[in-house]
Structure formats: C-alpha cells, structure tokens
Legacy VTK file of the C-alpha trace (Angstrom):
# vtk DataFile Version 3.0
C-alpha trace
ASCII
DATASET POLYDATA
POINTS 301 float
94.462 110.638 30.641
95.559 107.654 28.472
95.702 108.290 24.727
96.547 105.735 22.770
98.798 105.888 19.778
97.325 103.551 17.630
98.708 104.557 13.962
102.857 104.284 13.265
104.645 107.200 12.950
104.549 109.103 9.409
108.451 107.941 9.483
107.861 104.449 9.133
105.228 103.814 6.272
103.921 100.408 6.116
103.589 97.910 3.430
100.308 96.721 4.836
96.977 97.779 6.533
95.952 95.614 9.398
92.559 96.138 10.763
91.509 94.830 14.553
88.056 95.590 16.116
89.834 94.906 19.592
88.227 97.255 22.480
90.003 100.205 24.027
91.266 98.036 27.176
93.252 95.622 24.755
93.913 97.868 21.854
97.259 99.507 22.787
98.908 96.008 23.203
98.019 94.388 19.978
98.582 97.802 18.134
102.224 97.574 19.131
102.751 94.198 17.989
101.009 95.207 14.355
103.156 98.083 13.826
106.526 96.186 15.130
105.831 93.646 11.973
105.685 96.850 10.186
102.529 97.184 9.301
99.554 99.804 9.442
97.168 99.200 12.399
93.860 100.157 11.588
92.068 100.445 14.842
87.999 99.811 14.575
86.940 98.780 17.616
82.788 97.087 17.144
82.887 96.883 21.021
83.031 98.567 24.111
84.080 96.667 27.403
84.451 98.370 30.176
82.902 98.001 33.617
80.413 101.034 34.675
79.131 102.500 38.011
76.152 99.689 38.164
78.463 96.585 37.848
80.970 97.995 40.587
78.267 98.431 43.010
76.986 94.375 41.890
81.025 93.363 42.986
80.712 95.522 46.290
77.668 93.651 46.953
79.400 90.131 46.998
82.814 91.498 48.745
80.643 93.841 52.084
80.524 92.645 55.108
77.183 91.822 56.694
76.693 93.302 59.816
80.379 94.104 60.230
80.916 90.456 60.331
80.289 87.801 57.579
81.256 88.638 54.035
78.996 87.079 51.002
82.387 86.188 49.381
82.878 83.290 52.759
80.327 81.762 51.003
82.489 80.689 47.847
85.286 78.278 47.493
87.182 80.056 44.105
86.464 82.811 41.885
87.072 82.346 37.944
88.363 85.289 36.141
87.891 84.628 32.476
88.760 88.365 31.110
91.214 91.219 31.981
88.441 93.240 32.089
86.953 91.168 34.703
89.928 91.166 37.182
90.433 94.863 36.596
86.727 95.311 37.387
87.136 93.395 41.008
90.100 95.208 41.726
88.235 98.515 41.235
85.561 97.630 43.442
88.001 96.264 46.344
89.793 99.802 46.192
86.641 101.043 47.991
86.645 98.327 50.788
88.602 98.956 53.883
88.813 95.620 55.327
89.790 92.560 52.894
86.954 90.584 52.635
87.870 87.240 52.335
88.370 85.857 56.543
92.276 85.002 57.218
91.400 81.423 58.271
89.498 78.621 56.649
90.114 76.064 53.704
92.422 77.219 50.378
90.855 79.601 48.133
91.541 79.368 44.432
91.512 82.727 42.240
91.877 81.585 38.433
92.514 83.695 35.483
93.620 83.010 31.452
97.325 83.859 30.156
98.440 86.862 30.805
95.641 88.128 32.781
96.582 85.838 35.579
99.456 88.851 35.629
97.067 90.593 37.619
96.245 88.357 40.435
99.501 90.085 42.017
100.363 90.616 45.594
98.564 93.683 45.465
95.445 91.947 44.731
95.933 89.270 46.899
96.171 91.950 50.004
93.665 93.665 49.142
91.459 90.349 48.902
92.480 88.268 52.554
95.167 89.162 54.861
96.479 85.959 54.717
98.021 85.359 51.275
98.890 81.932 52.176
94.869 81.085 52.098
94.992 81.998 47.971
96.149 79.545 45.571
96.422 81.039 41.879
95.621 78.643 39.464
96.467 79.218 35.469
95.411 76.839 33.350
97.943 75.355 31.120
95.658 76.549 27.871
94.316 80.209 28.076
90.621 78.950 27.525
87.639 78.554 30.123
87.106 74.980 29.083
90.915 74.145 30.169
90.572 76.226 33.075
87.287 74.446 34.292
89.361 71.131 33.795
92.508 72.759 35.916
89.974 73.162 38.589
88.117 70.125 38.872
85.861 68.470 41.026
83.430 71.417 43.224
81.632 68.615 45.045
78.937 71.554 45.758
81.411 74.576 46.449
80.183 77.383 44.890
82.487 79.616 42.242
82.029 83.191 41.605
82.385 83.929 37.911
82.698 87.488 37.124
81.699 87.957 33.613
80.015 90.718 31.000
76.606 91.651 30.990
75.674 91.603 26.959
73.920 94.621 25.858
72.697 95.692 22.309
74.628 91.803 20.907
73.688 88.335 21.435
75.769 87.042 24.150
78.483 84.291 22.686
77.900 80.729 23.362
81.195 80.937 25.769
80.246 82.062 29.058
76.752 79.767 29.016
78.976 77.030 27.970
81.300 77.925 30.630
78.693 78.222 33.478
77.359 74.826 32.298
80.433 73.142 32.680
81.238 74.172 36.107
77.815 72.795 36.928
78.785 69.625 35.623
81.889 69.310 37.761
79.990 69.699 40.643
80.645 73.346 41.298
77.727 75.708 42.153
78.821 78.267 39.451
77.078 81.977 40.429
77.362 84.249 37.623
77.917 88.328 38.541
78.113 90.622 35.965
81.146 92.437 36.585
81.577 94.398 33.574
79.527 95.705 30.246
80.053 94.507 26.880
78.161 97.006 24.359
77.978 97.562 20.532
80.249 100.175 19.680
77.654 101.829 17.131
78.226 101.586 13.149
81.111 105.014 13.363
83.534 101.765 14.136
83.479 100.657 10.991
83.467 103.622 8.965
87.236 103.725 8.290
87.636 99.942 7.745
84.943 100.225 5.335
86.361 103.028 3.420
89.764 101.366 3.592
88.308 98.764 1.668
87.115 100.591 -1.022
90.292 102.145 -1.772
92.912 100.181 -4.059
94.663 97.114 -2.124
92.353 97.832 0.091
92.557 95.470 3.495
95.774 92.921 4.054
94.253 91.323 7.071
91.787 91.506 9.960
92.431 90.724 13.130
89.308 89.271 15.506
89.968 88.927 19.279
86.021 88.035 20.326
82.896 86.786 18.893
81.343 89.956 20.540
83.909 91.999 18.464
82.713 89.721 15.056
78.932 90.243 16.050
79.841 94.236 16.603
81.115 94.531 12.967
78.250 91.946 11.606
75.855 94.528 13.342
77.250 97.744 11.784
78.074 96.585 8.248
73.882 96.127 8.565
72.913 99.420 9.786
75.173 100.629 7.118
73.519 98.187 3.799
76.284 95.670 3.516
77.180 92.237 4.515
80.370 90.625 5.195
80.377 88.933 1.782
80.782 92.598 0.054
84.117 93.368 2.546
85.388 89.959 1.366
84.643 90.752 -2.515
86.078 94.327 -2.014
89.214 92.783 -0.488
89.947 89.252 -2.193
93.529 88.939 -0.468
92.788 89.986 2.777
93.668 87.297 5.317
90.794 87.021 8.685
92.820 86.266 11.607
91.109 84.757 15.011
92.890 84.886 18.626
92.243 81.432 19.221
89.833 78.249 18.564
87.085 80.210 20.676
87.060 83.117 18.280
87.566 81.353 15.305
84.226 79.056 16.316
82.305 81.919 16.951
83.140 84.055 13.963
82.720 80.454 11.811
79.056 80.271 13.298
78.120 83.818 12.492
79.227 82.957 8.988
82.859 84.881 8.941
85.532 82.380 7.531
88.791 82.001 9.347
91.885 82.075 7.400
94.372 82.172 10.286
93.903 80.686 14.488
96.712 81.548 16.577
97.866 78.347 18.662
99.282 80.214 21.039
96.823 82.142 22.195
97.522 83.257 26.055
98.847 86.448 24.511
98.172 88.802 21.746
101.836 87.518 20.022
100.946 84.313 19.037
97.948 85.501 16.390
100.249 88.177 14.834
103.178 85.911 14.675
100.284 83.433 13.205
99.472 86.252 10.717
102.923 86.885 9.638
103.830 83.956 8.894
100.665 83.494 6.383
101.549 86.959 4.719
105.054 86.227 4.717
103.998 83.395 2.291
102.632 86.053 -0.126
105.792 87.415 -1.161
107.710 84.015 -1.849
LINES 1 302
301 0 1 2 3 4 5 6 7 8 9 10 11 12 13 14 15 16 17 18 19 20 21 22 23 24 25 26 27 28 29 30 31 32 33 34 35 36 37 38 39 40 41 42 43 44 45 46 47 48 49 50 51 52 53 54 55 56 57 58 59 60 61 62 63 64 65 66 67 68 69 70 71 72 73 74 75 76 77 78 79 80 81 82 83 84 85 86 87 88 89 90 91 92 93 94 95 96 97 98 99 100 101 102 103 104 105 106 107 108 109 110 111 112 113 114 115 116 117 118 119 120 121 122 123 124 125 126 127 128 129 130 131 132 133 134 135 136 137 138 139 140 141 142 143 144 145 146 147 148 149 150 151 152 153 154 155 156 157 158 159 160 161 162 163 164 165 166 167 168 169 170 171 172 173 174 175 176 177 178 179 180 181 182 183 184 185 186 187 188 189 190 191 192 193 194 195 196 197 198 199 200 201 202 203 204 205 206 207 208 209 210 211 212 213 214 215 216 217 218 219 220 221 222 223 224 225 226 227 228 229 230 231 232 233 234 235 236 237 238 239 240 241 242 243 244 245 246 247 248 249 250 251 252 253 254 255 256 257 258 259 260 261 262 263 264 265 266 267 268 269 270 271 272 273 274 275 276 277 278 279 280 281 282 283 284 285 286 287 288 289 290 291 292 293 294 295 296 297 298 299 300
C-alpha cells in the first residue's frame, strides 16, 4: 500500500497554507511541488477518480477478440487519451488480455495523450497493445489541451477514434469532454466515447479542514484547482454544509485561486469561482505553482 505524505515534516514549518482539491491519483505530485516552495499543502480532495470493476470490464469489451479472431479495437483508426487516469485505466484492463489486441499489420495507428501523461504510452504499453510497435505512432500535442490535440490529429475522413473518458456521477459533467467529442465529429472522425474510468463527488468530509482552516486567523494563502469536476466537488459540499463560495472568499480576503490551465480557469469562471492565477504552462503540475509563486512572491515586495 501507497500512503501518501501529503503534509511537510514538523521540521520545516511553512509560511503559508496551500489548499488543492486534486484527487488521490494526482495528489502526491503536486503536494511535492507545494511543500518544495515551502509551503503547507493542505490536501482536500472534492473528487474521486479512479476507474472501478464496471469500467474495466467496458475496456475489455472493446480490446477481446471475437471468436478468437477479430478484435473490436480493428475497428478504430486512433485512440485519444485525455487523462492519466484514462491511460492507467486501459493499461489495467490489457494486463488481463493474453494476446495484444490490436492485429500486427494494417494502416498506422495513432495513440494520443496530454503532457506528461503521454509518459505512459511507453514500450510497455505499446507491447502489450500490437506486436508490432512500428504500427503505433504517439502523437502529443504541442499544448496539453484536447482542443490542441484534436487539431494535432486532424482530418478522420470517417475513421473512428476511441476516447476513453470518465463517467460523471453525483456532478454535472464539464463542458470539456462534450466539447471534445463534438470536435472530433467535426473533423470528420467518428468519435466513440467509453467510459473508462469514474469521476465521483468526494462527499462534504473534503472540505471540512479547508473550511476550518479558513476560519482560523490568516486563514487560506491560496487554492489550487486542477478540474472543473474538482471546483463543482467543493461548490457541492460548501452547500450540504450552509455556505457558498462567497463566505470562503470573505473569510480569506488574500487568498490567491489558482487554475491548472485555461480549461480550469473557464470552468471554475462559469460556476462563478474567480481566477486569480492560470498557469501557461500547463502540461505539468510545475507551471501553476511556479504561476502561484510568482503572484505571492509579489506580496512581500
């Protein structure tokens, strides 16, 4: 078993508490990068991502062979990984096939992933995908977003795309994997959307210690959003608890809302959470903490 460390070591007090409602699967990373600027990370994850028994079974579906002979997955030209969680997920369910599934021979076959997630689309994977490596071209778009990576991809001319993505539950599902879907579609792809993984509300216990935090003297430096979902998640609990966003902000009038990227920081605008801070580099967790030191650097000049 994993455990985490999120919190720095008694030895090295911080100056500054930094919350982030970033799920388990991410946390670890972007909790090392808080505490190396030498702040507090206050861990409150709002969401839970993680792929379940159900959702493997929906990826063995597309990857079995049919009568020991055709696969489901000849039937697609690319698949478009828009999450770590989604790539991790596949790679789970291919464990449990024997035979690759993907046919040595035939036409080039694109696998696409964001940033660093494309880290994952390894030799390993490849393997365990085709026996012929040389049939899989990885493809990272230049800008970790699915809009760029729709654009790196370009014209389908009717080849379907698999696009392993969450299945919503207890949240409104974020404008960005419609959007996504839709835009394939109009670049001639046959986008077909499998729900690799589960995104649920975390329940309102994930907010309990930000919202204490906040009621304490200083209270909150900064908060650190990685996903609309993660926005929504907090949204969601401040209700079942009797407050609103507006009272965190009051509580906390210096406290500095950072988003991983333009995608975050549209969503959290549209469910009415202001953005101080967008990270421009945004293929890895570093560029919205260097984003965010850099505006609370300015605070003690």
């Amino acid at each position: 078993m994993i455990v985490l460390n999120l919190q720095p070591p008694p030895s090295l007090p911080a100056t500054r508490v930094v919350a982030f409602t970033t799920p388990k699967n991410y946390a670890g990373r972007l909790s090392h990068l808080i505490h190396n600027n030498g702040w507090a990370p206050l861990w409150c994850p709002t969401v839970i991502v993680e792929s379940t028994p159900q959702t493997i079974s929906s990826i063995r579906h597309c990857l079995s062979l049919k009568n020991g002979q055709i696969s489901p997955l000849e039937e697609f030209s690319a698949i478009a990984f828009t999450s770590r969680t989604g790539i991790t997920a596949f790679s789970e369910a291919l464990a449990k096939i024997k035979t690759p599934p993907l046919p040595p021979h035939g036409e080039s076959f694109i696998l696409s992933a964001l940033g660093k997630d494309s880290e994952l689309l390894d030799e390993s994977f490849i393997n365990e995908l085709c026996e012929n490596p040389g049939r899989i071209s990885v493809l990272v778009p230049p800008v970790a977003t699915p809009t760029a990576m729709v654009e790196s991809i370009g014209l389908g001319q009717g080849k379907k795309v698999l696009c392993p993505v969450p299945l919503v539950i207890g949240l409104e599902e974020p404008p960005v994997v419609p959007k996504f879907l839709a835009d394939l579609t109009r670049k001639g792809w046959i986008p077909i959307r499998l729900n690799a993984y589960e995104t649920r509300w975390a329940g309102l216990e994930s907010v309990l210690q930000l919202v204490g935090k906040s009621e304490e003297e200083g209270g909150l430096d900064a908060i650190v959003f990685t996903s609309t979902g993660e926005v929504e998640g907090l949204l969601k609990s401040l209700e079942e608890l009797g407050l609103n966003w507006g009272i965190i902000r009051q509580r906390c009038p210096r406290m500095v809302v950072a988003a991983h990227g333009p995608v975050t920081a549209a969503g959290a605008e549209a469910l009415g959470v202001g953005i101080d801070v967008v990270s421009s580099r945004f293929d890895s967790f570093n560029g919205v903490v260097d984003a965010l030191a850099y505006r609370l650097k300015s605070f003690d000049s």
